[in-house]
VOLOKOL-100838 format. One record per residue (C-alpha): x, y, z. Coordinates in steps of 0.02 Angstrom, whole numbers, padded with zeros to 5 digits, always signed. Layout:
BEGIN
XYZ ...
//
This chain:
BEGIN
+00855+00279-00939 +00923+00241-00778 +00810+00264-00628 +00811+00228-00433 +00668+00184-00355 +00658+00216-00178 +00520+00105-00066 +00511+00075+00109 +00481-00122+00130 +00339-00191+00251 +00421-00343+00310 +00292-00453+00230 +00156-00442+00380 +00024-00366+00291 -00033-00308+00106 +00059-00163+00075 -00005-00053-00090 +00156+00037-00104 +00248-00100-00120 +00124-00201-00275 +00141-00029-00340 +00336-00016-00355 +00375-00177-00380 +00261-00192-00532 +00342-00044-00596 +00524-00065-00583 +00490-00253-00670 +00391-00165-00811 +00528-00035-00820 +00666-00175-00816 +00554-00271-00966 +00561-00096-01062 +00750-00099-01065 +00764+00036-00914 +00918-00005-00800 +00801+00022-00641 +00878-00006-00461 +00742-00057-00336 +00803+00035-00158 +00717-00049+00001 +00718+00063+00156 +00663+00012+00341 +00622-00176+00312 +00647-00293+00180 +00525-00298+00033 +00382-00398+00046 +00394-00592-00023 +00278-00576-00188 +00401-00696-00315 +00536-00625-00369 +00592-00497-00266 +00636-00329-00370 +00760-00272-00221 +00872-00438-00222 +01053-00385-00201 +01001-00217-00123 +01030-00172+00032 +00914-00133+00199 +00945+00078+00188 +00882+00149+00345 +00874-00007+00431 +00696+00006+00554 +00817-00035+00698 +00955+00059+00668 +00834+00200+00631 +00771+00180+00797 +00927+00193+00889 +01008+00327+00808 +00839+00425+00857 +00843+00369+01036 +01052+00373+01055 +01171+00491+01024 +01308+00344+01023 +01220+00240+00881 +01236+00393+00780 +01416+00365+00809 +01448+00169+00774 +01558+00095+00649 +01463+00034+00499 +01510-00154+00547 +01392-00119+00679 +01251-00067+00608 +01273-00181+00502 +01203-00319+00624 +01049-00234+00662 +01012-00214+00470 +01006-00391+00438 +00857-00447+00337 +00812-00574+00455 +00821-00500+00604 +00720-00327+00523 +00577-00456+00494 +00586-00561+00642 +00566-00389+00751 +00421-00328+00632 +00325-00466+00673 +00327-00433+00849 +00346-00253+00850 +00247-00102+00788 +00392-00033+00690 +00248+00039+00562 +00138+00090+00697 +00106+00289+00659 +00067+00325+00854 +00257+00278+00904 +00325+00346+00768 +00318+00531+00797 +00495+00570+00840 +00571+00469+00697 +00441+00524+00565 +00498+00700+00606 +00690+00684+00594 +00674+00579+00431 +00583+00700+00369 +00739+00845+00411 +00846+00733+00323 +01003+00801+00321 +00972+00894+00490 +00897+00736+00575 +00966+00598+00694 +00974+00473+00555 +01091+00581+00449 +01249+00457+00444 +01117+00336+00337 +01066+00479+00228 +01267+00493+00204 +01278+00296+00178 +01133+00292+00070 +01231+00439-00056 +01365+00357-00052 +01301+00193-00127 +01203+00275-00244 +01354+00355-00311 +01471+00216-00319 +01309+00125-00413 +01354+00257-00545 +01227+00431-00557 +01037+00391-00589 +00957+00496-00710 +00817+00503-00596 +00770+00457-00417 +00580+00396-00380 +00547+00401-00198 +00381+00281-00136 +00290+00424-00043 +00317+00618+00030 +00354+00554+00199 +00518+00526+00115 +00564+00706+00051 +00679+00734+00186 +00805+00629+00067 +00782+00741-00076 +00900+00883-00061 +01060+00780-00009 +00989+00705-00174 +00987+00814-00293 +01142+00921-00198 +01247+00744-00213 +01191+00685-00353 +01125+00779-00462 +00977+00735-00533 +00780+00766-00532 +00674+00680-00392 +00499+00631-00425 +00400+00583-00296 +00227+00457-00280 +00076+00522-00159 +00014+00365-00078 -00085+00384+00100 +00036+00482+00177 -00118+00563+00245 -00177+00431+00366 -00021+00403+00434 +00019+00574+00472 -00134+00596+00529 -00115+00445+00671 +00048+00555+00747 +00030+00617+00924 +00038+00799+00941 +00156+00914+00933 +00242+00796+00792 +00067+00780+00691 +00099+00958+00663 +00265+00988+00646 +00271+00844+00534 +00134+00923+00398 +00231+01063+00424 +00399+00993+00380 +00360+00888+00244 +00260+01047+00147 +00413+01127+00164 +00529+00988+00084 +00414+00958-00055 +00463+01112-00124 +00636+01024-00176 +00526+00890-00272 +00520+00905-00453 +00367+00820-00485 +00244+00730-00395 +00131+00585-00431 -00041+00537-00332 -00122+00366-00403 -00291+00462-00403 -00382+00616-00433 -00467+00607-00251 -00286+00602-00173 -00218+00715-00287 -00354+00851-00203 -00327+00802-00043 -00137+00840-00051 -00135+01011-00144 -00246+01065-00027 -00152+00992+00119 +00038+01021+00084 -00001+01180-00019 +00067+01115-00181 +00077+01192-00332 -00059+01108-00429 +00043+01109-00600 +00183+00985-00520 +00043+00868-00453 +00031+00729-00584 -00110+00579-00584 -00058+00417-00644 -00188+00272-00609 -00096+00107-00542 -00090-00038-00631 -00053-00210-00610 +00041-00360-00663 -00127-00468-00727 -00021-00640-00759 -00121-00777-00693 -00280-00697-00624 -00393-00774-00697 -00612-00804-00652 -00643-00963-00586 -00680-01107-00673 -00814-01163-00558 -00945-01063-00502 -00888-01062-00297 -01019-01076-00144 -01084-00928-00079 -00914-00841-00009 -00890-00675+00032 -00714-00580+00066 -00612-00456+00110 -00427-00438+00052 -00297-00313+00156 -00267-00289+00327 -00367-00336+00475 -00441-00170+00564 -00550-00080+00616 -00513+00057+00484 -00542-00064+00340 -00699-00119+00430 -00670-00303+00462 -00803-00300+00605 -00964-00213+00486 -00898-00357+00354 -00951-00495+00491 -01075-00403+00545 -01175-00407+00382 -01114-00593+00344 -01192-00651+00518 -01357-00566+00478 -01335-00639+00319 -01336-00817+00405 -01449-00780+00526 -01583-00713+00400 -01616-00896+00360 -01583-00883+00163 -01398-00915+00161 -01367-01029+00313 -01218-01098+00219 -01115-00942+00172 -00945-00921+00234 -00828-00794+00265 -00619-00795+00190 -00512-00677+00259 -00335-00645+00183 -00217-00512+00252 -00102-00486+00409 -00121-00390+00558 -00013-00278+00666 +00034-00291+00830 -00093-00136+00874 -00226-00228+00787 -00236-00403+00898 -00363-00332+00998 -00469-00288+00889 -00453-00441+00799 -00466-00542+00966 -00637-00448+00970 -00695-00503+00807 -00670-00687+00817 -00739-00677+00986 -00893-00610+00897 -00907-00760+00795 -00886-00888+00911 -01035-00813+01008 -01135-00816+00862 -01074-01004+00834 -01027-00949+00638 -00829-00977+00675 -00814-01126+00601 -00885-01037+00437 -00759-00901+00460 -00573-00927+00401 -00448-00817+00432 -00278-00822+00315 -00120-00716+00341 -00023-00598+00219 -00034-00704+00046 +00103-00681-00098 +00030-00660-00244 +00001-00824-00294 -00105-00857-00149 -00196-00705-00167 -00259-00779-00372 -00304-00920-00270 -00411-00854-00141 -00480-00727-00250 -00560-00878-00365 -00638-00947-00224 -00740-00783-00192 -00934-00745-00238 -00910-00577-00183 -00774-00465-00115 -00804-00319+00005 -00726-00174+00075 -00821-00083+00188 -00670+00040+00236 -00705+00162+00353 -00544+00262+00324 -00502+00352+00158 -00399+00252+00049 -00288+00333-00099 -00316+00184-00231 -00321+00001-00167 -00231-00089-00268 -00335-00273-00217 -00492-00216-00284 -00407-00207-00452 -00338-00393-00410 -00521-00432-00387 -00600-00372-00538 -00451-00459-00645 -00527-00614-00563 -00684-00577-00603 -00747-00545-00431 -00858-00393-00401 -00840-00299-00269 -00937-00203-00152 -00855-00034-00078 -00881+00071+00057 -00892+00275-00032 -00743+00334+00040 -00567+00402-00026 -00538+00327-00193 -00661+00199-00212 -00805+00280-00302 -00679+00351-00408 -00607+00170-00471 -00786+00094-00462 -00860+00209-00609 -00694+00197-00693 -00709-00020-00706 -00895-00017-00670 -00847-00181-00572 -00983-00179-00421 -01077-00069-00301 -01034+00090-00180 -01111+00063+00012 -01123+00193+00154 -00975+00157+00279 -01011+00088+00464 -01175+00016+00388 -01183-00170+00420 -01353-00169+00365 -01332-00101+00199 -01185-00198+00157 -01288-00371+00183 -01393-00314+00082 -01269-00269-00065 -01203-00439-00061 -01384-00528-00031 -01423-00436-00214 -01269-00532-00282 -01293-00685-00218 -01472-00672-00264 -01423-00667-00463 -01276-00750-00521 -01300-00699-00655 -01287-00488-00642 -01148-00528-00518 -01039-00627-00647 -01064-00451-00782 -00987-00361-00646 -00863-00453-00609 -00835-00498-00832 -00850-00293-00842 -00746-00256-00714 -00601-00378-00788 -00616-00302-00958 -00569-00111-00870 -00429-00194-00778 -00339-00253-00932 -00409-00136-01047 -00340+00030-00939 -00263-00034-00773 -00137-00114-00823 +00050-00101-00760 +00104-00053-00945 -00026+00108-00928 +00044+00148-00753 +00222+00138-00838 +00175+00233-00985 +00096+00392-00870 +00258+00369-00753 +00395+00380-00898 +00311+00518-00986 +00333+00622-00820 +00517+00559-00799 +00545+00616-00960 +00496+00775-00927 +00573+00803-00769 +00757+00731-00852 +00727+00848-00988 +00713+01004-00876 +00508+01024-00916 
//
């Protein structure tokens, strides 16, 4: 079968689950003798190996998006223009130091991409066609998430052929838009899911969050699980020091500040005086504050030298700082739709300890892999990982059970199994 896959890229500044997500697909598709193209829009694709988009094109380039939206005369411009501002480097040099994924200044944008064909940015749309038809006609197009169905009827009109479409978070980030686009951006996007074929939410809990929320039609609302690439995660050999971690990006939405909150109680409770604290994951520009806040926080509790802070791993340095974990935690305060590093953590053979919001209680009983906390509750989350710490020996059966689920049903071979069967549906008219 020949399929596009359609992802917006993140630039590489921060763990991005939509990204794991496709990437581990289209290579498992590729392995199964698919002839899958891997489309990045807005930025390049994050660096995790081998990158699944090489040779592809920046579509939709996150400054020429901009422009267009802001200029009636970059809607205009030869393509040897653009074609300056939609150079790789550049994209992530500027995402570094801009919010280009920031929902809050996004409003305007969201909301023509969304109109596709009737938006600002219609001359990529036209562009993006094009290339996809010289590449010769997909049997199927797979776009990353719904913020993207403004693409699908120049689609199917151009091209056609049936477009599925993941549900990923799409929530949150509408969500974050100022008003009037919040609204008119639910509104739009209900509308253009209509022209979907089928969609696909990575778990049951988003799945009833966005039937109820885009009115869909329950019966084109799939679930597929996601699944991962397990190669090389692998427990530690060594039993590490008493380390606790979180894995993603640094906000306050993930709840980086309750996570040193309980590990300084921790410390200060006298018991674990030599715990420490890994971070892994980026940060954008909208959250230095609040990071600024949190090491700040440290230092006046003289525990920042048992703090470390790491930026945006690739996967290899993710196995690696996962092995050096005694517990992970995620004390989210925001609703997540999967979360794609607590399945990295259980294939290390880390438990975890999540906050009972979005998906997470819904992938805890399904790998049994660690314990559910209250969100915004510092106190109850030391004590979750003080009952780890305090036996070994349950916390290593978690972390052993949790491993066994991981290969045993969330794999990226189950993910592409659930995916295909609804391609082949949607190819065959079903």
């Amino acid at each position: 079968m020949k399929i596009v896959q359609i992802t917006p890229g993140a630039g590489g500044d921060f763990y991005c689950d939509n990204c794991l997500r496709d990437g581990d697909l289209v290579s498992e598709l590729r392995r199964r003798g698919h002839d899958t193209l891997m489309v990045p829009l807005y930025l390049p694709m994050a660096a995790e190996g081998t990158d699944p988009s090489q040779g592809v094109p920046v579509f939709f380039g996150g400054i020429t998006v901009y422009l267009q939206q802001k200029s009636a005369l970059f809607r205009r411009t030869p393509r040897w223009v653009d074609r300056l501002f939609d150079s790789p480097r550049l994209l992530r040099w500027v995402a570094r130091r801009a919010a280009m994924t920031k929902a809050a200044d996004l409003g305007e944008p969201t909301l023509s991409m969304l109109r596709g064909e009737e938006g600002r940015q219609v001359k990529e749309l036209d562009r993006l066609v094009e290339w996809l038809r010289a590449e010769g006609r997909p049997d199927v197009v797979c776009l990353s998430n719904a913020l993207l169905a403004g693409l699908v009827r120049r689609l199917k009109a151009e091209l056609g052929v049936p477009v599925v479409c993941f549900l990923q978070d799409e929530d949150s980030f509408l969500d974050a838009l100022p008003d009037p686009h919040r609204t008119a951006a639910w509104k739009t996007a209900a509308g253009r899911a209509a022209e979907v074929d089928a969609f696909v939410a990575v778990s049951h809990h988003y799945r009833r969050v966005m039937v109820a929320r885009m009115a869909l039609d329950p019966h084109r609302v799939h679930v597929v699980h996601l699944g991962m690439d397990t190669a090389g995660y692998e427990p530690a050999a060594a039993t590490p020091g008493p380390t606790v971690g979180c894995l993603g990006q640094r906000s306050r939405a993930r709840g980086l500040d309750v996570l040193v909150e309980a590990f300084l109680a921790l410390r200060a409770g006298g018991r674990w005086p030599a715990l420490r604290l890994r971070v892994a994951g980026g940060q954008t520009p909208a959250d230095q504050v609040f990071v600024a806040a949190v090491h700040e926080r440290l230092a006046a509790s003289g525990a920042e030298d048992a703090a470390e802070f790491l930026p945006a791993l690739d996967r290899a340095g993710r196995r690696e700082f996962l092995r050096s974990l005694s517990v992970l935690a995620a004390p989210a305060r925001q609703a997540e739709a999967f979360g794609v590093f607590i399945l990295e953590a259980l294939a290390t053979g880390v438990p975890v300890i999540l906050s009972k919001v979005g998906a997470y209680p819904e992938l805890l009983e399904a790998t049994g892999g660690g314990r559910l906390v209250e969100p915004d509750d510092a106190a109850g989350l030391a004590a979750a990982i003080e009952d780890l710490l305090a036996h070994p020996d349950e916390a290593r059966a978690l972390g052993a059970r949790g491993r066994r689920a991981v290969l045993d049903r969330f794999h990226v071979r189950h993910m592409a199994d659930g995916i295909m069967e609804i391609f082949e549906k949607v190819v065959a008219g079903q």
